[in-house]
Each structure stands twice: as structure tokens, then as C-alpha cells.
C-alpha positions in Angstrom: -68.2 6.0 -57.2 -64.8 7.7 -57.8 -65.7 9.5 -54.5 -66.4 6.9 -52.2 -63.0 5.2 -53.9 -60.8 8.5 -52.2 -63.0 8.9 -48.9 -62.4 5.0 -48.3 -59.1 5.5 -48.7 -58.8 8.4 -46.8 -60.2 6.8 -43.9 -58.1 3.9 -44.4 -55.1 6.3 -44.3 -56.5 8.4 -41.5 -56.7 5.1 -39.1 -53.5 3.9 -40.0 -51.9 7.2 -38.2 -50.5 6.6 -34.6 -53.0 7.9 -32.0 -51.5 10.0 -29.2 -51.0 8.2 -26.1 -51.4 9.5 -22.9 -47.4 10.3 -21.7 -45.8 9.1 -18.7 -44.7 11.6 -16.2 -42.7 9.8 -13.7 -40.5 6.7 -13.9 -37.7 5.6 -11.4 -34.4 4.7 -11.6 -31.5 2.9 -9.3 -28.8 4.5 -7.1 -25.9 2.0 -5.7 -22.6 2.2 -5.0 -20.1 -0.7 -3.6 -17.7 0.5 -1.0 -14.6 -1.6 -0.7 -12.5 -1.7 1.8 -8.5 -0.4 1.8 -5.5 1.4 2.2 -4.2 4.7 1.7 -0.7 5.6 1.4 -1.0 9.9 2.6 0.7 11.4 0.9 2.1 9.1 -2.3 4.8 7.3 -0.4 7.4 6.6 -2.4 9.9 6.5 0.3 8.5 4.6 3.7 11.5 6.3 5.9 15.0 5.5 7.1 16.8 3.2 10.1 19.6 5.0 10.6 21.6 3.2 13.5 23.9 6.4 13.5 27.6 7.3 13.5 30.0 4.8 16.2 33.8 4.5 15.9 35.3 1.6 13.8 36.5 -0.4 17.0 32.7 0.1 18.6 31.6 -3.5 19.7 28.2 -2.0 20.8 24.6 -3.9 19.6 22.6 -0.8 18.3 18.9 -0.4 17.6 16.6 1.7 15.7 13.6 2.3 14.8 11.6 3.3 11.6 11.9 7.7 11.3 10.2 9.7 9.1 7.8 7.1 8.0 5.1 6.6 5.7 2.1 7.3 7.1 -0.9 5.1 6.1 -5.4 5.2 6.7 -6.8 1.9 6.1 -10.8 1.1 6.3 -11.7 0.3 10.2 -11.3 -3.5 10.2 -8.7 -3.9 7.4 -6.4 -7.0 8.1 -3.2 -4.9 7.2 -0.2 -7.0 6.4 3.7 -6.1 5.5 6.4 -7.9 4.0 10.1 -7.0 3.8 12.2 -8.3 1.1 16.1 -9.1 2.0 17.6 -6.0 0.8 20.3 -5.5 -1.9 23.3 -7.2 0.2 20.9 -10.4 1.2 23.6 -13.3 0.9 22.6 -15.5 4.2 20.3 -12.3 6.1 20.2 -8.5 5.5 23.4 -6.7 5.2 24.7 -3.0 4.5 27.5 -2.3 2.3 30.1 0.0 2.3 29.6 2.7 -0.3 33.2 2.6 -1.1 34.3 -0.9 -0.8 32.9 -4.7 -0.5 32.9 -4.5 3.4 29.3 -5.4 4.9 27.5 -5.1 7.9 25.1 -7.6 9.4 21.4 -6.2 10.3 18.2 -7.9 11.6 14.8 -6.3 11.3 12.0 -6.8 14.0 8.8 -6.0 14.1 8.1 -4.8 17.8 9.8 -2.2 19.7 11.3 -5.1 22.4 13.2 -6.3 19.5 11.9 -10.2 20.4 9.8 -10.6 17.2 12.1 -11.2 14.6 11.1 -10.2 11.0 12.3 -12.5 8.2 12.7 -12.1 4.8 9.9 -11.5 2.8 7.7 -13.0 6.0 4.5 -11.3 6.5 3.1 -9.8 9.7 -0.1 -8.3 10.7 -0.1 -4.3 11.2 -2.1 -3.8 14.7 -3.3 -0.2 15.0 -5.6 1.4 17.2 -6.2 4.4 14.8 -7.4 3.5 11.5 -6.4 7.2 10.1 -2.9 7.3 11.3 -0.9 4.2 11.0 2.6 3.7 11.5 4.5 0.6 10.0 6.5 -1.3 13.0 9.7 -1.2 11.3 12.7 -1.5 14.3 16.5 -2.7 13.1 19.3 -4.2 15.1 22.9 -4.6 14.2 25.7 -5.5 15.8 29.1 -3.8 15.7 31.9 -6.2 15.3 34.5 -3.9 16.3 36.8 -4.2 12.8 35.0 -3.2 9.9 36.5 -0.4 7.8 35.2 3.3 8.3 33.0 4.7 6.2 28.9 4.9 5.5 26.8 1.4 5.1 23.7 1.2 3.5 21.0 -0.8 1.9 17.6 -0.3 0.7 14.8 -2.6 1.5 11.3 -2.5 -0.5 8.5 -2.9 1.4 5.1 -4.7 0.2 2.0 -4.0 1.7 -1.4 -5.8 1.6 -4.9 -6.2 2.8 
């Protein structure tokens, strides 16, 4: 009887042991990926580019324009509503002005945002960016300043920060 004690139990063991299953071979899986769309500043940007109305004579009474040189240069996703802001510079008492590095003296300026000079751009206002070339766009940056004719000689500045969104 002793034996039938260890074969039952054996058997007992023996079906208590996981059977092999047959394995699976082949299971799928998901691939996705959201594209979103934006700009790109080539090349970093840190500095967008200069107005520079030039060098005139302290008793000039001319009305000078620029426009935006040595620009950034952005690539935004075909479609992008691409919008720009420009604050009121570090002289903005009552408009833009540029200061005399060596003195108090400043120097009224307006900013436009077309190159007829009939689209004013105010402080901190937004306006769209049109482009026809969604690689290589330009911001429409174009300055006007009159000279008054008696403002002491020397170099006038101001630095604007620009704020771009989409």
C-alpha cells in the first residue's frame, strides 16, 4: 500500500506541472506620431537685425526711412498664422524714442509694418506675417524718423524686443 501512497502522489505532482503551451510567433504593435505645426528661428536668432536710419548732419530736417537689414530669418509650417509684436523700446515715454549714448537727448521714431510706410505698428500691437515662402520668411520691420534739425551730435539708439507667435 506504501506504493500506491508514492505513485498517487507522484501523479498528483506530475499534473500539477505547467503543460507547455503552443508559443505565439507574431503579435503587432502601434506606430504614431503627432506633427504640430510651427516656427523656426534658422539659425538661433538672438539678434533679429538692425534699422539703422544712417549718419545726417545735426541741422538735417529730412524724414528718413529704413527698413529691417540683416534679419532673422524664419520657416514656419505651410499655413501657420504667424504673428509679431513689438514692445516700446527702452526710451518708450509717449512712442518709441532713441537716445543719445552720451547724453539725455532723444530722438522720436515710428515703426511700420509695410514698406509704403501707411501701416503704422504700435506698441506691443500684433500683426499678421504674410509670406509666400514658408522656408524663408522675412519679418516686415520698416522705421521712420524725423529729423528735427537741433538735436545734439552724436549716435542714437534703442533696442526693441520682438515677440513672435503662432
Amino acid at each position: 500500500m506504501a506504493g500506491h501512497g508514492c505513485a498517487v502522489l507522484l501523479l498528483v505532482c506530475a499534473s500539477s506541472l505547467p503543460l507547455p503551451l503552443a508559443a505565439v510567433t507574431s503579435s503587432s504593435f502601434q506606430v504614431s506620431a503627432s506633427i504640430v505645426a510651427g516656427c523656426l528661428v534658422v539659425g538661433g536668432g538672438s539678434n533679429y537685425g538692425n534699422l539703422n536710419y544712417g549718419s545726417y548732419s545735426a541741422l538735417s530736417t529730412s524724414t528718413v526711412s529704413t527698413s529691417l537689414t540683416s534679419g532673422v530669418q524664419l520657416q514656419c509650417t505651410p499655413g501657420v498664422t504667424l504673428n509679431m509684436s513689438v514692445d516700446g523700446g527702452q526710451n518708450n515715454s509717449s512712442g518709441r524714442h532713441m537716445k543719445l549714448g552720451s547724453g539725455s537727448a532723444q530722438l522720436a521714431y515710428q515703426l511700420f509694418s509695410d514698406a509704403g510706410l501707411s501701416q503704422s505698428l504700435g506698441i506691443s500691437q500684433s500683426v499678421s506675417v504674410a509670406y509666400s515662402n514658408a522656408n524663408n520668411i522675412s519679418l516686415p520691420l520698416y522705421g521712420r524718423v524725423v529729423l528735427p534739425g537741433n538735436q545734439p551730435a552724436g549716435t542714437y539708439s534703442d533696442v526693441l524686443q520682438v515677440q513672435l507667435s503662432w
